[in-house]
C-alpha angles and dihedrals in degrees: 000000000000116000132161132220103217084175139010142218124230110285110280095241087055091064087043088062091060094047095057093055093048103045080052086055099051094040094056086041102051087039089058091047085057096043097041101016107181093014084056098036091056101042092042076055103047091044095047107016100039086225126118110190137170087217131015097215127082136238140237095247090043089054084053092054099042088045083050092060092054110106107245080243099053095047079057107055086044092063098039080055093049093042082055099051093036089061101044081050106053092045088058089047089047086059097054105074130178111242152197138204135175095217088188139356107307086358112121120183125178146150122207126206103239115185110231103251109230125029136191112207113192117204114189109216105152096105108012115014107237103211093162082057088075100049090049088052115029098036099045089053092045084054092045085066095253107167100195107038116178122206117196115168121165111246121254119230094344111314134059112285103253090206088053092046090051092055095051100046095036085052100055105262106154098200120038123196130181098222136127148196122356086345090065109039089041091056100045083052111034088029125211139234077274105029121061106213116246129239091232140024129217147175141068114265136156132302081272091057098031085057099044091052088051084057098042092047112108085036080053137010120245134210090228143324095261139180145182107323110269114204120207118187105189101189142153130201088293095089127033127236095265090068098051096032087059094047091045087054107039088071097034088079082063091094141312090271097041103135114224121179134182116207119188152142093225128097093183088055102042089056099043091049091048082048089043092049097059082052097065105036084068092064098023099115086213095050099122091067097037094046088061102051091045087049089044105029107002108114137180122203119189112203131195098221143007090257090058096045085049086053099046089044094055090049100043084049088196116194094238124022113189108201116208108164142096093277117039098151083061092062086043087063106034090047120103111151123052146083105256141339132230109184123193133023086270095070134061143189094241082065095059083042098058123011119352099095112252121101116274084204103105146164116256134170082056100296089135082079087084109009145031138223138288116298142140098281091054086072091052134083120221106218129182128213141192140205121166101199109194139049086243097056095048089053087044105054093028081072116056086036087055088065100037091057083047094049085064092043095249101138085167088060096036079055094062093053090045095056088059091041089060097025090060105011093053081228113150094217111177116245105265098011124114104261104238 
């Protein structure tokens, strides 16, 4: 291969550094949580949040007046989004079906799609209120069938954010809290004397909640390991700078760690969007963030051929790729490891964040490498069942299962197999002996 760093990210240990600081923090945090509950929960409030509560949920009469505050367009525009998600949704819950075989005669073999029954959604809204947050969690799991869902979001400038308190209600969430960071995570999780911890937790967040669900995970199921958003425009001479500088931006606010790469084969294009991004980093309103994630993570490979900008893609497994060339069906196709995908110059990754249907929950560090992102299946269990129907089948199967226990060397479960071998097949197998 030959490919070429225009430009570089910061040195990998030096992210590892980071890491490390930030992995000491949450343990000692979460482990406080466990030890104190409510007295942590609330201290851990008032010193990060800026909000001192009796209680950290809110109320029904709380939820109305926050709702109240809500703009009739942009409540709108909240349930246009949701109509959208729901139906993408509940067409992915409609393809996952329960099902039963008979595998042989009075054999009967099944699995059935159960919902988790409690749920914690975590919606960041410190910086930038992420109202779409709340439509991706709450509502996919309201679709998935769970019957407790659990809404925290951190409060913005002082009170709860009525946007972000209309898409959760609006969405299904039974409890609604107004928490945020390791505190909430932690108590959703943990739980706390008023809080009843949850079975999952869900949701994107910051290094600090990325991190705390990592830790939680095994006590609580997660959606992903997730952190900051990573942004990936893979693009030849078919589309201008403008085009690719916007769309490496435009995730690049996101925080002052937010990966953005440009992959092309290009060179015209890799140095006119280098040129264009400095552009627009002089008139974006949020350029003091994005200009720190494009100095410390941004990137720009230049690749000699589609083949070698498909290879470095899938190895990079960015969380969004954004596809801008003449053959974008082809990448549809080649890609294996990513978040999500935005083909064509039509499309953006804003759009997939926001309103167009599919989940903005999505794997990053590389985890797309073995999962996905948040959707509706991720909210359901996947159980088998058996049922052996008739005397023949018990002695049939007794049977074979009988030497294979022995083969291991198991006589207590080859004893299981042999009761029914002698129970249905009218056999007189000797205790602790291979049925024949």
């Amino acid at each position: 291969m030959t490919i070429t760093h225009l430009k570089t990210a910061k040195p990998a240990a030096e992210r590892a550094e980071d890491d490390a600081r930030v992995r000491a923090t949450v343990e000692a945090t979460l482990a406080d949580i466990e030890t104190r509950g409510d007295a942590a929960v609330a201290e851990l409030s008032a010193r990060f949040d800026g909000v001192s509560r009796p209680s950290f949920r809110l109320t029904q009469s709380e939820i109305e007046a926050a709702m109240a505050k809500v703009s009739s367009r942009d409540m709108e525009d909240i349930r246009f989004a949701q109509d959208q998600i729901r139906r993408f949704a509940e067409a992915q819950r409609a393809s996952m079906t329960d099902i039963e075989v008979e595998t042989l005669p009075g054999v009967i073999l099944g699995h059935k799609n159960i919902p988790v029954q409690s749920v914690g959604c975590y919606v960041p809204g410190g910086k930038f209120p992420m109202v779409a947050s709340a439509h991706m969690s709450v509502l996919t799991a309201t679709v998935a069938g769970v019957p407790r869902i659990v809404a925290s979001a951190p409060p913005h400038k002082g009170a709860p954010h009525p946007a972000i308190v209309a898409a959760m209600h609006l969405g299904g969430a039974h409890e609604i809290y107004v928490l945020g960071g390791i505190q909430a995570v932690g108590a959703m999780a943990i739980g706390t004397e008023t809080i009843d911890p949850v079975h999952m937790l869900v949701g994107p967040g910051n290094a600090f909640v990325a991190e705390a669900k990592r830790q939680l995970y095994g006590r609580v199921g997660i959606d992903l390991f997730a952190g900051p958003t990573e942004t990936m425009v893979i693009a030849d001479d078919t589309v201008d700078a403008e085009l690719c500088a916007t769309d490496l931006l435009g995730q690049a606010e996101h925080g002052y760690n937010s990966p953005a790469a440009l992959i092309t084969n290009s060179h015209r294009l890799a140095e006119e969007t280098l040129a264009e991004v400095d552009r627009l980093l002089a008139i974006l309103p949020t350029a003091e963030t994005a200009a720190a994630s494009w100095r410390d993570y941004g990137e720009v490979i230049l690749c000699e051929s589609h083949d070698e900008m498909l290879a470095v893609a899938n190895d990079m497994a960015y969380e969004h790729v954004q596809v801008m060339t003449d053959r974008d069906d082809w990448y549809l196709e080649h890609m294996h490891s990513y978040g999500a995908l935005f083909l064509g110059p039509r499309t953006n990754v804003a759009n997939g964040d926001k309103v167009i249907g599919t989940n903005h929950t999505l794997p990053t560090k590389k985890a797309g490498r073995y999962t996905g992102g948040l959707w509706v299946g991720k909210f359901l269990k996947t159980h088998s069942y058996q049922r052996i129907t008739s005397d023949a089948a018990a002695a049939e199967i007794g049977t074979y299962g009988s030497r294979l226990c022995m083969l291991e060397g198991f006589v207590g479960h080859a004893e299981q197999c042999n009761i029914r071998v002698r129970r249905y097949g009218g056999r007189n197998v000797p205790y602790g002996v291979a049925a024949e």
